[in-house]
C-alpha positions in Angstrom: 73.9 -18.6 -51.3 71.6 -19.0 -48.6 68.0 -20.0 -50.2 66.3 -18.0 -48.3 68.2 -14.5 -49.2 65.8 -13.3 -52.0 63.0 -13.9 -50.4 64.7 -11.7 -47.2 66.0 -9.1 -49.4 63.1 -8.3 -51.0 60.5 -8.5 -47.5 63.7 -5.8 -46.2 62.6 -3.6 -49.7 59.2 -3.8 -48.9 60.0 -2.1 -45.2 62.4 0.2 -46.4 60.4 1.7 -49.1 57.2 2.0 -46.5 59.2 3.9 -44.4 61.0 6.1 -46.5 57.1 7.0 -48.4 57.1 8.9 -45.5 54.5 7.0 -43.2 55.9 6.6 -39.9 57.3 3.2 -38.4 56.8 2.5 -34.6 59.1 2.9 -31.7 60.2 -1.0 -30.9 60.7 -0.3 -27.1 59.3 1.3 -23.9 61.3 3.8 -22.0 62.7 0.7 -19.9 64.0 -1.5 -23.0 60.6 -4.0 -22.5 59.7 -5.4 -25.7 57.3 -3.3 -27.2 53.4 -5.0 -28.0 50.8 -4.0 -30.2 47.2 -5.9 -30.3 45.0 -6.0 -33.0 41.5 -5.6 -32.3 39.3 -3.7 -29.5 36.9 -6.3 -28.6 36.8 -7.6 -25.1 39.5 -9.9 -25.4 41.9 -7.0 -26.6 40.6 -5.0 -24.1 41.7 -8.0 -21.3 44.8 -8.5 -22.8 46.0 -4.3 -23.5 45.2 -3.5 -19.6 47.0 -6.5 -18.1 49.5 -5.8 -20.1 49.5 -2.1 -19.0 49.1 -3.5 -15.2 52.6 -5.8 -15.9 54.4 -2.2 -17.2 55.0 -3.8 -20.5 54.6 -0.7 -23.5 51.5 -1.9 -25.7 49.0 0.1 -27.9 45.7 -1.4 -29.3 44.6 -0.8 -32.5 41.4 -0.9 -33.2 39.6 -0.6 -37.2 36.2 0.7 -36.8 35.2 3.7 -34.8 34.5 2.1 -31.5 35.3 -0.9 -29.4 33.7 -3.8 -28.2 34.0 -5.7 -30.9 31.3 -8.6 -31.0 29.8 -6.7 -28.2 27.1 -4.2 -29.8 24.2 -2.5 -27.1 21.7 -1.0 -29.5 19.6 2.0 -28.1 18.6 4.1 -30.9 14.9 3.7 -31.9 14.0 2.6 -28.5 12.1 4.0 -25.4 14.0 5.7 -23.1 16.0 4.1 -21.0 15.7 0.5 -23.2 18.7 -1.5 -24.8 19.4 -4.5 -26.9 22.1 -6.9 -27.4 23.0 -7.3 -30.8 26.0 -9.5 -30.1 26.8 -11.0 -26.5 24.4 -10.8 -23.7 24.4 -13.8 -20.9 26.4 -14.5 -18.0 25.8 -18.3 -16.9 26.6 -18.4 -13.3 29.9 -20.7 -14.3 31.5 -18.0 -16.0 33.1 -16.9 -13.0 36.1 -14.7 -15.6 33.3 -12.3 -16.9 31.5 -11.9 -13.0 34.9 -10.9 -11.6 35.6 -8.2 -14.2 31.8 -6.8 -13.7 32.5 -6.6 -10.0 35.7 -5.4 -10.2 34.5 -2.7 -12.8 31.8 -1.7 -10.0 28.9 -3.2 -12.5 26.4 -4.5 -11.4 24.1 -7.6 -13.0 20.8 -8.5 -12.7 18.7 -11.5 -13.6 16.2 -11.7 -16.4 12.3 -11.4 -15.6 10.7 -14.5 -14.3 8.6 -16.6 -16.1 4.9 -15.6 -15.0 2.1 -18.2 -16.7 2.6 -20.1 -19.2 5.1 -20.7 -21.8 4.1 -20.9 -25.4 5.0 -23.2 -28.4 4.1 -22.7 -31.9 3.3 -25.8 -33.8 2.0 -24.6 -37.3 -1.2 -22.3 -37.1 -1.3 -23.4 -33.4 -0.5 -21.9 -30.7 -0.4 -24.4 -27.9 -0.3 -23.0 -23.9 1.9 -25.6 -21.5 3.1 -25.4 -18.2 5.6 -28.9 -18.4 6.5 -30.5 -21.1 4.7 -33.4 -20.4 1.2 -31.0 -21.1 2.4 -30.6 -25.0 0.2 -32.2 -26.8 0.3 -35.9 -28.8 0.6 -33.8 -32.2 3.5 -32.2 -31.4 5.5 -35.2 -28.8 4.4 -38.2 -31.2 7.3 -39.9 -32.2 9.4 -38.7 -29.1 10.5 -41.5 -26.6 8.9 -41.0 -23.1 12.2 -39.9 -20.9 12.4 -36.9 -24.0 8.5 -35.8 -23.6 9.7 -35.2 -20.1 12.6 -33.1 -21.1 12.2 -29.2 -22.4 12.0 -29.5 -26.2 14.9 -27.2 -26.4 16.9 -29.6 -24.1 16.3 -32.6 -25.5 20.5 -32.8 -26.5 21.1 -32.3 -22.6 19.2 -35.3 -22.2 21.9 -37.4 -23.7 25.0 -35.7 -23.2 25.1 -35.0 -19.4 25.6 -38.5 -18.8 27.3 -40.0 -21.9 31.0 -41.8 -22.2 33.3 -39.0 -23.6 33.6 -39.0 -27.0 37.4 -38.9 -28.5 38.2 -35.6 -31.2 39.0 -38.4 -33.8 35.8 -39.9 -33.9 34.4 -39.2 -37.2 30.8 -39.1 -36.5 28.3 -35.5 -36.3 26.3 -34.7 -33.1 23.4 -36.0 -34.5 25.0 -38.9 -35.4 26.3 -39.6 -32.2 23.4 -38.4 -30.3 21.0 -40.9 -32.8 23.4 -43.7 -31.4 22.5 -43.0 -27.7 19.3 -43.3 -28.6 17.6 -40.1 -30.2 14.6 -40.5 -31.8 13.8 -39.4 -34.9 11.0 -36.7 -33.7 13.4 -35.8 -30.9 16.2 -35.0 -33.7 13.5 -32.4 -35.5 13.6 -30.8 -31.9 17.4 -30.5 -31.8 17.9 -29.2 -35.1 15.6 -26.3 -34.4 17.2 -25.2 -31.1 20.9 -26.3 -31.2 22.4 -23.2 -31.8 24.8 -24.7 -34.2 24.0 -27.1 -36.9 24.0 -30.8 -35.0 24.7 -32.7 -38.1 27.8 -30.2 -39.4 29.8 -29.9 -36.2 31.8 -32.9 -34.6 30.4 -34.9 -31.7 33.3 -34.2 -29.6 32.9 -30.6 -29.6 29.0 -30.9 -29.2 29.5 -33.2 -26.1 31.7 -30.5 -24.8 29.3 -27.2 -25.9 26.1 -29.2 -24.0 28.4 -30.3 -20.5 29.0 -26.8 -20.5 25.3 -25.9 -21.0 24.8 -28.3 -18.0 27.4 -26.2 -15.8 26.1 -23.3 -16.5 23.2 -22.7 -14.6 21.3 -19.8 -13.8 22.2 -16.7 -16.8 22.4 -12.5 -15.7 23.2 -9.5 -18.5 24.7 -6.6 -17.4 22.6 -4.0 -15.9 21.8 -1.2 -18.3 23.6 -2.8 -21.3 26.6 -5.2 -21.5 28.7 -2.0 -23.5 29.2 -0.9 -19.8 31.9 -3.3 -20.0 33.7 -1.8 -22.9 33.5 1.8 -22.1 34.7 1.0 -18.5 37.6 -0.7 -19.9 38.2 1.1 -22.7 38.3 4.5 -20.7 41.4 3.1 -18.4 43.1 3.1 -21.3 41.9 5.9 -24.0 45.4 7.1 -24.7 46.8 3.6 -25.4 44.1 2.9 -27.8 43.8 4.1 -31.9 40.7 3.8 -33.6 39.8 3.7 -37.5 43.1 2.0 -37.6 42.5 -1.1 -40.0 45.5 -3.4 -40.7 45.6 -4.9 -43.7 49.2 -6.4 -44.2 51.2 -8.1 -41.4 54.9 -8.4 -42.4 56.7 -10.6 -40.7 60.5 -10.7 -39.7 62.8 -12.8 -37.7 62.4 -10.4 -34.5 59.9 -7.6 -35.6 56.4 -7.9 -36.9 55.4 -4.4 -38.9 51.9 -4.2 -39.2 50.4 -1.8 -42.2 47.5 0.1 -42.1 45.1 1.2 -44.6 46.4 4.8 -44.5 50.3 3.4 -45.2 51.3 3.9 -41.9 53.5 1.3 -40.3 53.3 -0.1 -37.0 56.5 -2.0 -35.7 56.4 -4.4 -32.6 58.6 -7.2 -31.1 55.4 -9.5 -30.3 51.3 -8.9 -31.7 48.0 -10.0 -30.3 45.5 -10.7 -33.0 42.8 -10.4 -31.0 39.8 -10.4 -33.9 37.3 -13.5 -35.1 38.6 -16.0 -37.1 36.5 -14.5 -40.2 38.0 -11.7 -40.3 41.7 -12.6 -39.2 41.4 -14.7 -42.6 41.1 -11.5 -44.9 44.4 -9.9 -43.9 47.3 -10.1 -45.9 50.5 -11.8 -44.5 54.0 -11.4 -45.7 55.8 -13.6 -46.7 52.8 -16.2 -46.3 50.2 -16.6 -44.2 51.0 -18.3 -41.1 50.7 -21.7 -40.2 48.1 -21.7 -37.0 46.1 -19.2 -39.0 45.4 -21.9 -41.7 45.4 -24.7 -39.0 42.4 -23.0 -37.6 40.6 -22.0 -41.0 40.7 -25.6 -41.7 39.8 -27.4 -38.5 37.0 -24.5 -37.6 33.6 -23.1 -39.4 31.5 -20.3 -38.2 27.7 -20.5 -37.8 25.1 -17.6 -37.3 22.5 -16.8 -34.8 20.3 -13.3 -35.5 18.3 -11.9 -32.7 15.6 -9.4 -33.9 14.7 -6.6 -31.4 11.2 -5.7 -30.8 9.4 -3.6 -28.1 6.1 -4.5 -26.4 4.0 -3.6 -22.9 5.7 -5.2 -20.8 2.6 -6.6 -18.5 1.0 -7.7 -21.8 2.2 -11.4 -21.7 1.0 -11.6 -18.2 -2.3 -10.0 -18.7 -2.6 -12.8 -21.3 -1.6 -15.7 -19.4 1.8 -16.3 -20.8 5.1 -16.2 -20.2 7.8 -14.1 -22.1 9.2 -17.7 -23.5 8.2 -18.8 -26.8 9.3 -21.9 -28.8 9.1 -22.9 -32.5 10.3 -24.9 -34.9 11.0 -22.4 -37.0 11.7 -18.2 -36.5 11.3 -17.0 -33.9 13.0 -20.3 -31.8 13.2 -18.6 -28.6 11.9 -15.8 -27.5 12.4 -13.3 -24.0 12.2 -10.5 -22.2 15.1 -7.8 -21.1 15.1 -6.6 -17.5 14.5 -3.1 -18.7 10.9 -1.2 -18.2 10.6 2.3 -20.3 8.5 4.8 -18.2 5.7 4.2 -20.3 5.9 0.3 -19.1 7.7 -0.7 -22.5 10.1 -3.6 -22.7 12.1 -5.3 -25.5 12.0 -8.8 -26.2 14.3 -10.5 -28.3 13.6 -13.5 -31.5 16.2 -15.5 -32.4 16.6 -17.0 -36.0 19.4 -19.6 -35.9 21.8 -21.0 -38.7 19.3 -22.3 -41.8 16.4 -20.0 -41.6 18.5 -16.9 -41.4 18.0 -16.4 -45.2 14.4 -15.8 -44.6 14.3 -12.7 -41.8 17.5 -11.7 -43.7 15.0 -11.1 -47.0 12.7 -9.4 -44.9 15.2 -7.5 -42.9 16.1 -5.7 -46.1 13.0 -4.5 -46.7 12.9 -2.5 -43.5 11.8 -2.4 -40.2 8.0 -2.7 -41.5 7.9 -6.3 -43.2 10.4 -7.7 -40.3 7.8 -6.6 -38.1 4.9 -8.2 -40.6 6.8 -11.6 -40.2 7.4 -11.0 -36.7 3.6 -10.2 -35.7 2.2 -13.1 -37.9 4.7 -15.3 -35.9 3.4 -13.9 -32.2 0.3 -13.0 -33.2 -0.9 -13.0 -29.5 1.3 -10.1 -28.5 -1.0 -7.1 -29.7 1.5 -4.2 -29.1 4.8 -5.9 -30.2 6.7 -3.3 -32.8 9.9 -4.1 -34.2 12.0 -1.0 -33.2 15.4 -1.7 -34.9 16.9 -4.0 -37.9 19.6 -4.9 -35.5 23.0 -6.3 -37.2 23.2 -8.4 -40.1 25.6 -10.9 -38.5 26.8 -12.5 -41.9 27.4 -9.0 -43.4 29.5 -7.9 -40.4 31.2 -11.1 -38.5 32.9 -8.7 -35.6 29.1 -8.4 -34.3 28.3 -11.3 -32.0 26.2 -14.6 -32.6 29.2 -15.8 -34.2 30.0 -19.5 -33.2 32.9 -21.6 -34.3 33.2 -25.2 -34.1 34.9 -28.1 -35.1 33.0 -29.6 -38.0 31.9 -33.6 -38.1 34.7 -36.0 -40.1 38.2 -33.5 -39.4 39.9 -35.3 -36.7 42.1 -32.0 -35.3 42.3 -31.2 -31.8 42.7 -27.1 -31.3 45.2 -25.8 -33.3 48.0 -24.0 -31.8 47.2 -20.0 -30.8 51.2 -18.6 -30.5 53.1 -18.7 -33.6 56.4 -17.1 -33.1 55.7 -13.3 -32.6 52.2 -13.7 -33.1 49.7 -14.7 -30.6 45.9 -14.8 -31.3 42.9 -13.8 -28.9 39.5 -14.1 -28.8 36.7 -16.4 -28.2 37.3 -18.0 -31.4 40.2 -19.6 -30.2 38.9 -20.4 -26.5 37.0 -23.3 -24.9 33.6 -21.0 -24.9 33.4 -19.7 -28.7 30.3 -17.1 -29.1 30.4 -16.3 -25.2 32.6 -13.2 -23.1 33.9 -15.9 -20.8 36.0 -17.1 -23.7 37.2 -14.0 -24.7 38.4 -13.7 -20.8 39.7 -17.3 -20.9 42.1 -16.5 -24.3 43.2 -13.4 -22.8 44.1 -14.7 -19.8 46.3 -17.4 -21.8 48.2 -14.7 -24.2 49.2 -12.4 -21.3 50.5 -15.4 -19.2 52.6 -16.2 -22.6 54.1 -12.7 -23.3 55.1 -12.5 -19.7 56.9 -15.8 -19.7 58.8 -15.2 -23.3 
């Protein structure tokens, strides 16, 4: 007997008996014998991949488990002023991102640039609040230590400074950013600098992928948002489709077969396709339950990828206030907030928001305060701008480490695990999302992993 036959007989039980409880199982083919596709997840990338799909007449459904889509794209507008929004999870469009301007303009959306600095920027330094113009104005107290081509740099750039022009550094070389960025000739002051603004954790993640993540910072050039919230995107997307899309649908097993994937949600019902897009984050891809095993690229990528946090916390304040003081929207630390800026926006009543990030380490501390209420973020908040008289923390946003679908999410390829990318088509099963792209955290790779799972459905 064939080893396998147990094992097959009892996966065929497990179908039979789901479909005669009564649930129903999924057509396997369109009207015109395609092969039938269902994708997992209603973010931006399973959005991309369900209406080029649709535009190649292949029959596909999306299946989505919370109550709306977007995935790790979240516009917040409750608790504002009229006519405000945040971004709780992806914002920026870098100029090089040419995948996420084409869909804008051929959505008829429009983008527009953030305000421009007017005076000057701000840094932090302990009790201090120090006004500078050019690096080179920052004081000794804060640049002692640093060498003199990184007092000319912006402190938040200072890992630009050595990776725009270094040698290119080989995926089985052992060593951490900081590592390799000590052995180009950081200094040790200039490494405090890049630890507080790298938005992942220079001495976790490999010095490959670091190299890469910074040329890409270098191509980027000038960043846009979406006019009037980046959800625009979604919902434009989302409403070509409506009929082909289920929501509150949560999968929770994935039974795999030699020709059929049946996917079962938490309601019991079964959904039966010949190929499926898992088009969700690698965090939460993890937690479902495959049949017979899980599959091998899923573990590859568990294995060769971690997943590191960056909070922003919303506040609104009068708009002209920074520039009636003197100052730019831009703050720096070395602590929360590290960055700070200004959205487009202006409320009738001349508010705006400006959002603080908290990156990696020191989200334990606004996450204490966060869940204590709007009132002691804002205390933490104020104490750390205390020049900004009308600044009032308006919502909690999203506790990115409680809810990993929200963006802010970045995975990398962690220091001393020699893997290239692990493989994203596994048979029947394809995965999608930025995750698995060459721009983890951003739109553009969502786009870019899209755009490489429809090209290999059509070709199978």
């Amino acid at each position: 007997m064939n080893r396998h036959q147990p094992e097959r007989r009892k996966l065929l039980k497990v179908i039979a008996g789901l479909a005669v409880a009564g649930r129903a199982v999924g057509a396997t083919e369109g009207r015109d014998g395609n092969r039938r596709v269902l994708v997992v997840g209603g973010g931006l990338a399973g959005l991309a991949v369900l209406d080029a799909l649709v535009a190649a007449g292949l029959p596909v459904r999306l299946l989505e488990a919370s109550s709306r889509t977007g995935g790790r794209i979240l516009t917040l507008r409750h608790g504002l002023a009229p006519g405000l929004r945040a971004e709780a999870g992806a914002e920026q469009i870098p100029q090089s991102h040419y995948r996420v301007r084409a869909l804008a303009a051929k959505l008829n959306i429009s983008l527009v640039d953030y305000p421009e600095p007017r005076g000057a920027f701000v840094f932090r330094h302990g009790h201090k609040i120090i006004h500078f113009h050019h690096p080179s104005d920052l004081p000794a107290e804060l640049t002692a230590g640093l060498s003199p081509a990184e007092k000319a740099e912006w402190p938040y750039r200072l890992h630009i400074l050595y990776a725009k022009n270094a040698e290119p550094v080989s995926v089985e070389d052992p060593r951490s950013a900081l590592e390799w960025l000590r052995d180009l000739g950081l200094t040790q002051r200039g490494a405090t600098f890049v630890k507080a603004f790298s938005t992942v954790d220079p001495e976790s993640i490999s010095a490959s992928a670091f190299q890469r993540m910074s040329q890409r910072q270098v191509e980027r050039g000038k960043s846009q948002i979406v006019a009037d919230g980046t959800d625009r995107l979604i919902r434009a997307m989302a409403e070509r489709h409506r009929s082909l899309i289920s929501l509150e649908t949560k999968i929770e097993k994935v039974i795999l077969r030699n020709e059929r994937v049946v996917l079962v949600d938490n309601t019991g019902t079964t959904h039966v396709a010949d190929r499926v897009v898992l088009a969700l984050p690698l965090k939460p891809l993890s937690t479902l339950n495959f049949l017979p095993h899980m599959p091998q690229l899923i573990a590859a990528w568990r294995t060769a990828r971690r997943t590191a946090f960056e909070l922003k916390v919303h506040a609104q304040i009068q708009a002209e206030e920074p520039h009636a003081l003197g100052v730019s929207q831009f703050a720096m630390a070395l602590d929360f907030p590290h960055m700070t800026w200004v959205l487009p926006e202006v409320s009738p009543d001349g508010q705006a928001v400006l959002n603080a990030t908290v990156i990696d380490k020191a989200l334990a501390l606004v996450r204490s305060r966060r869940a204590h209420g709007s009132q002691a973020l804002e205390q933490l908040l104020r104490a750390r701008l205390p020049w900004l008289q009308t600044l009032r923390v308006a919502t909690l946003g999203v506790d990115l480490n409680a809810d990993p679908l929200i963006g802010g999410a970045y995975t990398y390829a962690p220091a001393g695990r020699p893997v290239s990318s692990p493989p994203v088509r596994e048979n029947l099963l394809t995965l999608a999302g930025s995750d698995f792209s060459h721009h983890p955290g951003w739109m553009e790779g969502a786009l870019e992993s899209a755009e490489r799972t429809v090209q290999a459905i059509l070709a199978s």
